[in-house]
Structures are given as C-alpha cells and as structure tokens.
C-alpha positions in Angstrom: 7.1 20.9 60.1 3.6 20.7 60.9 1.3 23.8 59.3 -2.3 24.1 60.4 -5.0 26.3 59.2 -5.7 29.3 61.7 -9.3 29.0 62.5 -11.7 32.0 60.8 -12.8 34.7 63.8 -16.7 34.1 62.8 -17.1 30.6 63.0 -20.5 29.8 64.3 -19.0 28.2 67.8 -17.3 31.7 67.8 -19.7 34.5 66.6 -22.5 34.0 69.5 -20.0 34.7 72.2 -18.6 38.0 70.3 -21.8 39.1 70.4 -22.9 38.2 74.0 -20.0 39.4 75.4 -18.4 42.0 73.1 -21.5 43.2 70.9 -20.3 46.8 71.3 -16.7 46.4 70.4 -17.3 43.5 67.8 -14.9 45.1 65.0 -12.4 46.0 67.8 -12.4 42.6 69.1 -11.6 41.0 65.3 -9.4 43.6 64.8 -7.0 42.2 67.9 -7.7 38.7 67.0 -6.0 39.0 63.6 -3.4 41.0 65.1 -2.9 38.1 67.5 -2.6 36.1 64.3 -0.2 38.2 62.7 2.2 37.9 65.1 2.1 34.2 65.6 3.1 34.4 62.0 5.7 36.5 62.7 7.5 34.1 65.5 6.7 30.9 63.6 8.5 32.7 60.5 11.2 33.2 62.6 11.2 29.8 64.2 11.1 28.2 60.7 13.9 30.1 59.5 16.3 29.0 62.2 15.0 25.3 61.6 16.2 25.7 57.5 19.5 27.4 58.5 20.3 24.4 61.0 19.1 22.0 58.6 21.4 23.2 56.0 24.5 24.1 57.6 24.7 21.5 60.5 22.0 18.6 59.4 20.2 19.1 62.3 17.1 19.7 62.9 16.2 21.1 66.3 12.4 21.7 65.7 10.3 18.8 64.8 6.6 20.5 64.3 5.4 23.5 65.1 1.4 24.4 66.4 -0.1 26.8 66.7 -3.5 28.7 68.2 -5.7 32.1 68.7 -7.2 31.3 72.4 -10.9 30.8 71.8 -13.5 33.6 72.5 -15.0 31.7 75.7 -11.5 30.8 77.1 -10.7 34.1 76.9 -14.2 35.4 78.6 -13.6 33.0 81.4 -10.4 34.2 82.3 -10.6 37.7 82.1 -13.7 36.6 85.0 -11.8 34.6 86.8 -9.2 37.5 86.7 -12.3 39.5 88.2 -11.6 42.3 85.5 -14.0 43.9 82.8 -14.6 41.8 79.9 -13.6 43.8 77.0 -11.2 44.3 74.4 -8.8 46.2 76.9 -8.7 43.6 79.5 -7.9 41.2 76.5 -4.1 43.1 76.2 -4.0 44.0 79.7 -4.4 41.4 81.9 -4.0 38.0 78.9 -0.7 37.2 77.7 -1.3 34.0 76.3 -4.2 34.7 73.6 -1.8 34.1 70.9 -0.2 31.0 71.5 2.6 28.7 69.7 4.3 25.1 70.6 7.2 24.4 69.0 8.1 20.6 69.7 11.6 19.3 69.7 13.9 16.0 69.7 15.7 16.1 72.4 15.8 18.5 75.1 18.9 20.1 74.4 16.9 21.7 71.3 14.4 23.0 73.7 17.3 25.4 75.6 18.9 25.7 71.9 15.7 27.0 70.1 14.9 29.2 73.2 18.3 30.7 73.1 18.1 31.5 69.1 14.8 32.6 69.6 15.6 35.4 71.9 18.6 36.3 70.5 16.3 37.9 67.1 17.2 41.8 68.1 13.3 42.3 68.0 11.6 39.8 69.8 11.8 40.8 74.0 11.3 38.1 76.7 8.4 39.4 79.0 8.2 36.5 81.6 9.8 32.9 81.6 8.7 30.0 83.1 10.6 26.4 83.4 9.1 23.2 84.0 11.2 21.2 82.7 14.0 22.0 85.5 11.3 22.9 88.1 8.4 20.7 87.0 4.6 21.1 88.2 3.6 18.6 90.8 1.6 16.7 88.6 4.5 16.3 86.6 3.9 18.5 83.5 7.2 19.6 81.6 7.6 22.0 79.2 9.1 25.5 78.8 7.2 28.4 78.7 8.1 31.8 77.6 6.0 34.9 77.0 8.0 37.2 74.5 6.8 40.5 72.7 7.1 40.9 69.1 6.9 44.2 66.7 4.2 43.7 64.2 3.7 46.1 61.3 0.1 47.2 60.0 -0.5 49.7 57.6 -1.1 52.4 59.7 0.8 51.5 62.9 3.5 49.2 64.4 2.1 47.4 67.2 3.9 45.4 70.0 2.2 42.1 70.4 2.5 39.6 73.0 3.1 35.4 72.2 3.4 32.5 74.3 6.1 30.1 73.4 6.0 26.5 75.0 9.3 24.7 73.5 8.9 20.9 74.7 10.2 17.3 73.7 8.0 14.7 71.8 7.6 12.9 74.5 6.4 15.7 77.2 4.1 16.6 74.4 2.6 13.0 74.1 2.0 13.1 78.3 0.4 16.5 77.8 -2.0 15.4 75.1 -3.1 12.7 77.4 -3.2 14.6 80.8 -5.2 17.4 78.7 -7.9 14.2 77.7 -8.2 12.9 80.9 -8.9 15.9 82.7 -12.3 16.6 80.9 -13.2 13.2 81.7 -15.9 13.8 84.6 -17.0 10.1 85.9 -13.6 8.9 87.6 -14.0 6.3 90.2 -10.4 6.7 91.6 -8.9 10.1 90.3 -6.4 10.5 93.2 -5.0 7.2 91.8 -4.8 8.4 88.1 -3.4 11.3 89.1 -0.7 9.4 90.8 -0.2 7.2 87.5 0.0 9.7 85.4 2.8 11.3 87.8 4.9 7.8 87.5 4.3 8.1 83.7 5.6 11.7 83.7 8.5 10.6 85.3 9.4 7.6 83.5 9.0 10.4 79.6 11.1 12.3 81.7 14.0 9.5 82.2 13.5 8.7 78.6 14.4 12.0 77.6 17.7 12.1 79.5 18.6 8.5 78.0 17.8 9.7 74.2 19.8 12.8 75.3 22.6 10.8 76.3 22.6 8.6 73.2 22.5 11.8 71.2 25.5 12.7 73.0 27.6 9.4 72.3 26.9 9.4 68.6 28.1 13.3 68.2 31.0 12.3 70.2 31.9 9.0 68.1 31.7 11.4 65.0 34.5 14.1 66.7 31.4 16.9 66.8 30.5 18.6 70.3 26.5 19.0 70.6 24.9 21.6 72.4 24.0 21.5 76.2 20.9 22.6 78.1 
C-alpha cells in the first residue's frame, strides 16, 4: 500500500496564512494540526491491519493503497468563510469535519462496503455522518463512499476525540475523480456544458466496468467453491 510523507505545518506556502489569519493562536493552531495527523495515523493503522489479516488468512486483499491528507491552511480559511463563522482554531473543530482526511482505494466494490463494515466495527472508532455515492451518485457522476467517523487519540496529557473523513472507492472511480478534479481548475473552456456531459458518459461507463469486474470476481470465487462478500 501506498505511504506518503505528511506535509510539515510550516512550509513556506503554509506559514504566511497561519500568520494572517491565526497570528494569535499560531501554537494552538499547530497544536490541532498534528493532532489531526495523529489520528489519521490512527485509522490508517487500523486500516492496514485489517488489510495484513485478510491477506494472510483469506489471500485477499481488499485495500489496494491508501492516501492520505491534513486540509491545507487556506482551504480551511475559505471554508470556515464560506461557512460565514469566525476564523479561528474553534471554528476549525466545530463547524470542519473533513480537516483530516483519508482515501482508502479498493478492487472491486464489494471491498468498499467490506472495509466500511470492518472499519466501524473497531469498538473505538464512532460513525458521525455517512454519505453514499456510490448507490446515490452526484449528478455529475462522482462515486465514492464517504464516512466521517470519530476516533480516540491519546496525548500525554489528555485523550482527545478527533474527527476523520474516510472516502472508500474503486480504482476506477478514483481514476474519474483525478481527472474531474484537473479539469475543473481549468478556466478557458469553450464548451464546458459539453465536458461536463462527457465526463458524465465516462462516469457511467467506470461505473459499468465496475459491476462487470465485480461479476467476474464473483464467477471465479464460485468456480473455486468459495462465497465472496456482497455490497
């Protein structure tokens, strides 16, 4: 699985808007930010674990790679204002659930509702909100599942409930989000309504993919006498 380096808190890009927008609570707002890193280790732990376990005992592999990221500074001033609330640390763990965020990609999208249902099984993570696009998709076609779950982390002074967002999706919804994600930055389209209507066929076809591979999978447990698991 995939491991990335978490980026440092005071990178240059970083620093300037700490201290715009949180010069008077600079060490508070670190402080949450490696908490928020903290408990992404803490999930991803978890998540890897399963992954090893499945690996050994059943040779499968129901995770892929897993990402991760901390939301960046701006993102999170920009929301908290588009929120219309104060832009301080308190806002940050009142109003943001998604500041710490991980994406666990899978094979097929049985593993999706399989790694979901592990994951919240753990007797210490809680599921706060859940949202499914894969069964209920957006209108633009994005797919993916998103939970928000709540984690215990331990400090040395304190044990602290943190929150996570999850997005558990296949390879291929991941590959039509990358690309979606691209093309919405780009600023000079001639015919968006048209792209947008392409990249709604595309989303569709992944989609249809996904069922077929699904299917295959299906056939090939069933030729061996073995019973895979169902979304």
């Amino acid at each position: 699985m995939k491991n990335e380096p978490q980026k440092t808190f005071l990178d240059p890009i970083t620093l300037p808007v700490i201290q715009k927008h949180f010069l008077s609570q600079a060490y508070s707002f670190q402080e949450l930010m490696m908490m928020y890193s903290c408990a992404i280790r803490e999930v991803r732990t978890k998540l890897e674990v399963l992954n090893d376990e499945l690996s050994m005992r059943h040779r499968s592999n129901p995770i892929e790679f897993i990402t991760s990221r901390i939301k960046q500074p701006l993102s999170i001033v920009d929301k908290l204002k588009r929120y219309q609330v104060p832009v301080t640390v308190e806002s940050i763990e009142t109003y943001l659930n998604d500041v710490a965020g991980i994406r666990v990609i899978c094979p097929f999208m049985d593993d999706i509702y399989a790694v979901r249902e592990m994951l919240l099984k753990q007797d210490d993570i809680t599921l706060i909100r859940e949202k499914d696009y894969i069964r209920a998709p957006k209108p633009n076609g994005y797919r993916s599942l998103h939970l928000i779950v709540e984690i215990p982390v331990f400090f040395s002074d304190q044990k602290k409930p943190m929150r996570v967002e999850v997005q558990i999706r296949t390879i291929a919804m991941d590959f039509w989000a990358s690309v979606d994600h691209q093309l919405k930055y780009k600023q000079d389209l001639q015919n968006p309504e048209e792209i947008s209507a392409e990249l709604k066929e595309c989303a569709d076809v992944i989609a249809q993919t996904d069922l077929r591979m699904l299917s295959i999978k299906k056939k090939l447990y069933s030729d061996e006498g073995e019973e895979p698991s169902s979304p």
